[in-house]
N, C-alpha and C positions, 0 to 999 in steps of 0.2 A: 504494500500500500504506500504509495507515493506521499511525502510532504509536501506540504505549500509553504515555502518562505516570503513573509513579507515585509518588503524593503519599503522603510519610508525616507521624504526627502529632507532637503536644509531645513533647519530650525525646528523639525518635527521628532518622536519619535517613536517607539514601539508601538506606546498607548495608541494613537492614533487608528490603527488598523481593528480596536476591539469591535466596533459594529460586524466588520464584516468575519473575523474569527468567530462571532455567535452565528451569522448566517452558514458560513461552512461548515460549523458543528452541527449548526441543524440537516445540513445533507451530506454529514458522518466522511466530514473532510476534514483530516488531522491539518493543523496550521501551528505556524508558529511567527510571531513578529520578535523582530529583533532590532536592537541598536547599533544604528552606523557609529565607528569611530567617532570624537565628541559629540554623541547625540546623545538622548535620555540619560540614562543611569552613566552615560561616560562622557556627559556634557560637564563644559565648567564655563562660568561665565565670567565678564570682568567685573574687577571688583567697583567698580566704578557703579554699575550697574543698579547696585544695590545700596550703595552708600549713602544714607543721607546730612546733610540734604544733598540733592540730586544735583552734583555739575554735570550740563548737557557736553562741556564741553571736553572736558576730562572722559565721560564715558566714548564721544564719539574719536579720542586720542589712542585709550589706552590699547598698548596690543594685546590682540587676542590671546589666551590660554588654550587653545585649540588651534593653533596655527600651523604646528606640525603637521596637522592630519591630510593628507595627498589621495590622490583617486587610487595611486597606488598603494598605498597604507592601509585604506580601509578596505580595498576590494582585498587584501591578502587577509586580512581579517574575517570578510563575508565568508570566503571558499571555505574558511576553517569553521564557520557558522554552521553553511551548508553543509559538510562533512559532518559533523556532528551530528547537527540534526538527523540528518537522516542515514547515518551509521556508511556511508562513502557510496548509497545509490542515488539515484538520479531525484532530483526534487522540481517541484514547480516554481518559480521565484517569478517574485511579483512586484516591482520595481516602482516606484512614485518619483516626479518631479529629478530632483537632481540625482535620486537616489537611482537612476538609470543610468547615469557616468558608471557608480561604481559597480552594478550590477553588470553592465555593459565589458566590462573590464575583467570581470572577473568569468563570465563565461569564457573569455578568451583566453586566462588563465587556465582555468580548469572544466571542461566543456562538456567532461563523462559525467559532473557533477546536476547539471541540469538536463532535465527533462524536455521541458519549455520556457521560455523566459517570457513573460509580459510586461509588456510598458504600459504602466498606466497616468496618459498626458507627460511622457516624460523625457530627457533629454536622452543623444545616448548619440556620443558624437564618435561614428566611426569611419566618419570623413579626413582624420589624420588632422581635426584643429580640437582645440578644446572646447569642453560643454559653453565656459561664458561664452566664447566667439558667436554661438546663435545668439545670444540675448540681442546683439546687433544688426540680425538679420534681416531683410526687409518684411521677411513674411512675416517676422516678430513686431512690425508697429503697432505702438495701439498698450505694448504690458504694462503694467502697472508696479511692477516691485521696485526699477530704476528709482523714483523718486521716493522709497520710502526706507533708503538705505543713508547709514549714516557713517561718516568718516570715510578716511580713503582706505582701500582695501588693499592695498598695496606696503601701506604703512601697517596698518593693523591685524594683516592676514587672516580677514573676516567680511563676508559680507554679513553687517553687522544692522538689525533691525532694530527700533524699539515698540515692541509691544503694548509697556505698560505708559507710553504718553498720551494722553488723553486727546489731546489735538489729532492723533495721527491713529488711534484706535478704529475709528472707526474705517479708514484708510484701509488697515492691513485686514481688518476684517471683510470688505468687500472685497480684495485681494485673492482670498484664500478661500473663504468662506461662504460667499454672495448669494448662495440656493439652499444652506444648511440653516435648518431650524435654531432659531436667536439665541437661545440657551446653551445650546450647544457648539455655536459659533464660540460665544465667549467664553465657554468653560476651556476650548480648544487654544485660545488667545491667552491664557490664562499658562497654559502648560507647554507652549513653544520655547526656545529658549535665542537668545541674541545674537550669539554668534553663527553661521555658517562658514566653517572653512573653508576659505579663499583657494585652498590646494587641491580642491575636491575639482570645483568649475576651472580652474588652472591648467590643469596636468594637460598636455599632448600624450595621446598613444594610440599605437598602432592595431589594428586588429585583421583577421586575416580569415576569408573564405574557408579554409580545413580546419579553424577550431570554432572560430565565436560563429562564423558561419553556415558552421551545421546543427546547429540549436535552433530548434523550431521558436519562431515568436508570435505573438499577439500586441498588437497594440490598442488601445483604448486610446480615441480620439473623444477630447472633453472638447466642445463646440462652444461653450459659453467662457471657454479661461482667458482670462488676461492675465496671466499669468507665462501662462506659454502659450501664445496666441496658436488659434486652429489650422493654420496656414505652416506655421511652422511644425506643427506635428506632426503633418503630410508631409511635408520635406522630410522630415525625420526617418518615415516611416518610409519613403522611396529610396531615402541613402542605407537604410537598412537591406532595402530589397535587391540592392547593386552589390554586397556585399554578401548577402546568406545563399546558400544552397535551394530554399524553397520561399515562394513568396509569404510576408509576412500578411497573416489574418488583421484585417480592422473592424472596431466594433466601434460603433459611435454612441456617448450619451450626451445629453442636452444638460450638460452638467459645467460649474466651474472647475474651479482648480481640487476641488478636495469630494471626489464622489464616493471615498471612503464613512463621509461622515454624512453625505446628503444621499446618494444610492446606495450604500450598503450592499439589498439585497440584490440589485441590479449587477453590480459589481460583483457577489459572489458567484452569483449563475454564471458569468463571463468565467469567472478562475475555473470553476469547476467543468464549464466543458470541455477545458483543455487539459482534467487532472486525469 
């Protein structure tokens, strides 16, 4: 019996995935979420962040305490997830937002480890440039994250959010969240964390038709994100199909950026007919 790994993206983590781990358990699909390199249980934030009273300017300074973290870092960390979990057979892994860099990376790493890989809305840059280089892309006009990043990411090794500013709250919550029932939204805003490392959307690497290539994929096209506009997802999902062995599956939902936390069970039926 096949696992389901589910990868979430910058600022997010494990938690995120529980709606849809209750809908696969309802149709007796073993899952498991886990934390990328600085995220959830292995996030730290700056101290700055917390400090009162709040200098906006000091927090938008200080460098990150996750700045280490590389696409290569944490995908060697996934494979060893994926091993794990599912005792070194093939699993489903299920990829979010940026969290498709390092998923992306690590099938190419290790490719006997995956079953099938899905994207859901999410980057997965195996065009030999890095995940940010799309954030520039034309079919990317229109996102919304550019303007609610703070400090330079170059200095701080983060791209670095704030969440808990009131001005800008309601900002990253239509961002992310824009179709997710309100309570929910900000219980979700509530448990993101600030930094995103900068090494993750950084990294250039190569990938190659005889490994990441022959892993069957799916991608989940979200048509309402500004986040990762629907335009570039298609792109995404063609320079996938220039690279794999078998054309990649598209499913579309009339979802933003987060249809973990607004379709749930729509998004479980997707994992599962590929488990």
């Amino acid at each position: 019996m096949r696992n389901v790994i589910l990868v979430h993206g910058l600022w997010h983590g494990s938690w995120c995935w529980s709606l849809v781990a209750e809908h696969l358990a309802a149709r007796a699909v073993p899952s498991v979420a886990v934390d990328l390199d600085g995220h959830g249980l292995k996030s730290l934030s700056p101290k700055a962040y917390s400090a009162r009273p709040f200098d906006a300017a000091a927090f938008a300074a200080e460098p990150s305490p996750v700045a280490a973290v590389t696409a290569s870092s944490a995908a060697a960390t996934l494979v060893e997830q994926i091993r794990r979990i599912g005792g070194g057979e093939p699993c489903v892994v299920v990829a979010h937002s940026m969290g498709g860099i390092v998923a992306t990376l690590a099938a190419e790493l290790e490719p006997t480890l995956f079953s099938h890989l899905v994207y859901v809305t999410a980057f997965a840059p195996v065009s030999g440039r890095p995940g940010a280089a799309y954030i520039a892309f034309p079919e990317n006009a229109g996102e919304t994250v550019g303007p609610l990043l703070r400090g330079d990411l170059f200095a701080t090794g983060a791209l670095r959010l704030d969440p808990a500013d009131p001005d800008r709250n309601g900002a990253v919550r239509e961002t992310f969240y824009a179709d997710v029932e309100p309570a929910t939204a900000q219980a979700a805003l509530a448990l993101i964390t600030p930094d995103g490392p900068a090494g993750i959307a950084g990294e250039t690497f190569t990938v190659t038709r005889e490994r990441y290539g022959s892993v069957p994929h799916t991608y989940v096209v979200c048509t309402q994100d500004t986040t990762i506009r629907p335009d570039l997802q298609r792109r995404i999902t063609r320079e996938i199909d220039a690279v794999s062995s078998t054309p990649t599956t598209v499913v579309e939902f009339d979802s933003s950026h987060s249809p973990f936390l607004s379709m749930p069970e729509p998004l479980a039926e997707a994992i599962t007919a590929v488990w």
